[in-house]
C-alpha positions, 0 to 999 in steps of 0.5 A: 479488527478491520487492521488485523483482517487486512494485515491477515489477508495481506500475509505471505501464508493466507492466500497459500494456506487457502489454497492447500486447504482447497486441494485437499478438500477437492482430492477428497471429493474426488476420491469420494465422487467414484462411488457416485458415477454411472456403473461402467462409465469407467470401463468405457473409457480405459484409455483415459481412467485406466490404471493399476495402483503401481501406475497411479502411484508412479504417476503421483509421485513423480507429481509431487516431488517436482511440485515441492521441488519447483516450489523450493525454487520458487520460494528461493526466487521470491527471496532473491527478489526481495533482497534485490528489492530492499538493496537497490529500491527500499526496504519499506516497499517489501510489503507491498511484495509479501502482500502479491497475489501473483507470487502468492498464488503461484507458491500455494497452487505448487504446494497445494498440487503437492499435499493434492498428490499425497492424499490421493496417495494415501487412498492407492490400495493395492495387492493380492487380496484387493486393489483399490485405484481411485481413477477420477482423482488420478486423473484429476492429478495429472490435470493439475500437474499441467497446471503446474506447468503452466502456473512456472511459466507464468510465476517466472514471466510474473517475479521478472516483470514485479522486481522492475522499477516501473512497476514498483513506483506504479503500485506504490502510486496507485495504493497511495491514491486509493488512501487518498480518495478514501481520506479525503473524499470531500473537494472545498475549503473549509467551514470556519464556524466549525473549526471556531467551535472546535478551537473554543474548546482549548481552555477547557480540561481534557483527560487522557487515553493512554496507548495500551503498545509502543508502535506506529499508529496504523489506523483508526475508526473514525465512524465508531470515534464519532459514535462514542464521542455521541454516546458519551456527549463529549469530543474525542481529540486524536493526540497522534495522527495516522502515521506516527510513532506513539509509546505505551503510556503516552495519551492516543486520544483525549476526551473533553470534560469528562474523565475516563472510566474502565469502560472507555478503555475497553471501547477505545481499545478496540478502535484504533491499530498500533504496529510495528510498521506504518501501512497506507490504507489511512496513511498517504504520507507513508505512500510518498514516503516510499517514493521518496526513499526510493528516489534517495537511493536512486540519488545516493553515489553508491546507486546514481540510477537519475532516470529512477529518481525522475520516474519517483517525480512523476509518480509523486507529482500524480499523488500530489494532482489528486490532493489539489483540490481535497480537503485536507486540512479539516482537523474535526468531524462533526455529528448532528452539527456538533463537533465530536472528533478532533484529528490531526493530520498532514497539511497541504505543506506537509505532504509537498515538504515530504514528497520534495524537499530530500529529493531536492536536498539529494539533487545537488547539480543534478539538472535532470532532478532539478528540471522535473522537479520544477515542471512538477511545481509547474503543473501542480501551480497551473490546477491550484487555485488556493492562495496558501497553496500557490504560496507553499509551491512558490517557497519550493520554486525559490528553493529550487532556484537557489540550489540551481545557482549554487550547485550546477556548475555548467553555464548553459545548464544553470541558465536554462535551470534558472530560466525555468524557475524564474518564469514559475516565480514570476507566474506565482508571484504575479498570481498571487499579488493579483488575486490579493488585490482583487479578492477574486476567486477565479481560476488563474489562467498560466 
């Protein structure tokens, strides 16, 4: 119910929806408010209230065409903006522009002062025999009729600025931080007498949950699988993780020890989310996944946009800083010191491997790509402490080092490419055999 809620209030129809919704509720307050002010208030002011139900009319009218004209361009210019957004970036970051608040406010503001105008239309009573104008709310019309002007202005200003590449590798960055810190919030390494007790439990019967679709797994409620896996004294192995493609008829989840009756179904059923496309809110990989199609894009022949790629890197490097010192590999969740849930989920090498290895495989005699890539490597090295860490970007820096030798073409080039790499699998390598021989956990200083 959590996914649905976000997939709902991240659609392209809500925010407007709730916004027409709101202007037909206010035309009606303020059609029924004229009953409410003080006698001959009205009168005092003909300059401002004053007008015939032919004026109003006109007034409304033209209000209300140009709103539903100017939300037609609108409309247009936000589809013109997705296409370019899907041939030169990435198709998979168009959600991140159906779920703009900027471009969704400024399509339901010109169709809510559109259905704004027609029920305030619809109360206009005038001839011989009685004429009824409801000033307040005519009033009210062309106040928000400038208030259409001002919401074009800015909707252009906003559709120019969220087509640029910067803003779109930085919101793409900042969602895949925020899932970052909700997924991994604990810092440290791991306790070994629970992750012993969960892998005492292989040999022992597991009966399966078989997945009710055929989709990507988009989330799963942690807290609730650990309070049924209490309730029920048994352990909840996830099969699939966040992330990954599950089929109908295929086991999800399995219970230890302990078949699976009709009623686990239907409580499982409501506990986690398969779709048709992976989201990021439980799946930072699919974040980096981003990045890096866009950065592939940017590498293909077709595109060769390097500054693109390099700004992927950067952005990708400050995703990976903040998973430097984040449990991640910690495949088990425990209640009341015992272990009741078993997930699997992307190791440290898992998420550098996607972050760079296609990048790096794309960036052949690319010395920009190369260089930046090796300064990431750089960075992450100088904060990582983990000696299985330090050993996964020291395989990276080799990889690199050895595309650099046969791939760039130039002398200088190769050289200063090869000097750089050479220094950072040197620092590795010589932190490394040092804290192997003194077993000390102290921060390496580069």
């Amino acid at each position: 119910m959590r996914q649905l809620w976000l997939a709902v209030r991240s659609s392209f129809w809500f925010l407007p929806t709730l916004l027409v919704l709101a202007s037909v509720i206010l035309a009606v307050v303020l059609v029924e408010s004229e009953h409410w002010l003080p006698s001959g208030l009205l009168e005092e002011w003909p300059r401002l209230f004053g007008s015939d139900a032919e004026s109003a009319r006109g007034l409304l009218t033209t209000i209300a065409t140009t709103m539903i004209t100017v939300a037609g361009v609108a409309f247009s210019s936000t589809l013109v903006a997705l296409s370019l957004a899907s041939s030169q970036y990435s198709s998979r970051v168009l959600h991140n522009f159906m779920r703009d608040k900027g471009t969704q406010s400024a399509l339901g503001a010109f169709v809510g002062i559109f259905a704004y105008c027609l029920v305030v239309l619809r109360t206009i009573r005038g001839g011989d025999d009685v004429e009824y104008v409801p000033s307040l709310a005519v009033l009210g019309g062309l106040a928000l009729g400038f208030v259409g002007i001002a919401v074009l202005i800015y909707f252009i200003h906003h559709i120019a600025r969220v087509i640029q590449a910067n803003h779109i590798l930085a919101e793409v960055a900042a969602d895949t931080i925020a899932a970052i810190e909700n997924l991994y919030p604990e810092r440290g390494g791991l306790e070994n007498s629970f992750l012993e007790s969960a892998n005492s439990g292989a040999t022992q019967n597991w009966y399966p949950v078989l997945a009710d679709k055929t989709g990507y797994l988009q989330s799963a409620d942690i807290d609730a699988l650990l309070a049924f896996a209490r309730k029920r004294h048994t352990v909840v192995r996830m099969e699939r993780m966040v992330g990954q493609f599950v089929i109908e008829g295929v086991p999800v989840f399995s219970l230890l020890g302990t078949a699976v009756t009709d009623d686990d179904y239907s409580q499982l059923y409501w506990l986690y989310a398969v779709g048709r496309q992976r989201t990021v809110e439980q799946d930072a990989a699919f974040g980096i996944r981003q990045l890096v199609d866009v950065a592939l894009r940017a590498l293909s022949p077709g595109v060769n946009d390097t500054t693109t790629a390099v700004m992927c890197l950067h952005h990708l490097t400050a995703i990976l800083v903040r998973l430097t010192d984040r449990k991640i590999e910690c495949s088990f969740r425990a209640k009341d010191d015992k272990i009741r849930l078993l997930t699997p989920g992307p190791t440290y090498a898992d998420l550098i491997a996607d972050a760079f290895d296609q990048i790096r495989q794309n960036a052949s005699a690319n010395v920009a790509v190369l260089e930046v890539l090796l300064g990431s490597l750089e960075l992450l090295a100088s904060i990582t402490t983990d000696m299985a860490r330090r050993k996964v970007l020291l395989q990276h820096a080799q990889a690199v080092a050895e595309l650099g030798y046969i791939s760039v073409p130039d002398r200088q080039d190769r050289q200063r490419v090869g000097d750089k790499s050479s220094r950072l699998i040197a620092t590795l390598s010589t932190s490394s055999l040092e804290r192997a021989t003194t077993g000390k956990g102290e921060h390496v200083t580069l």
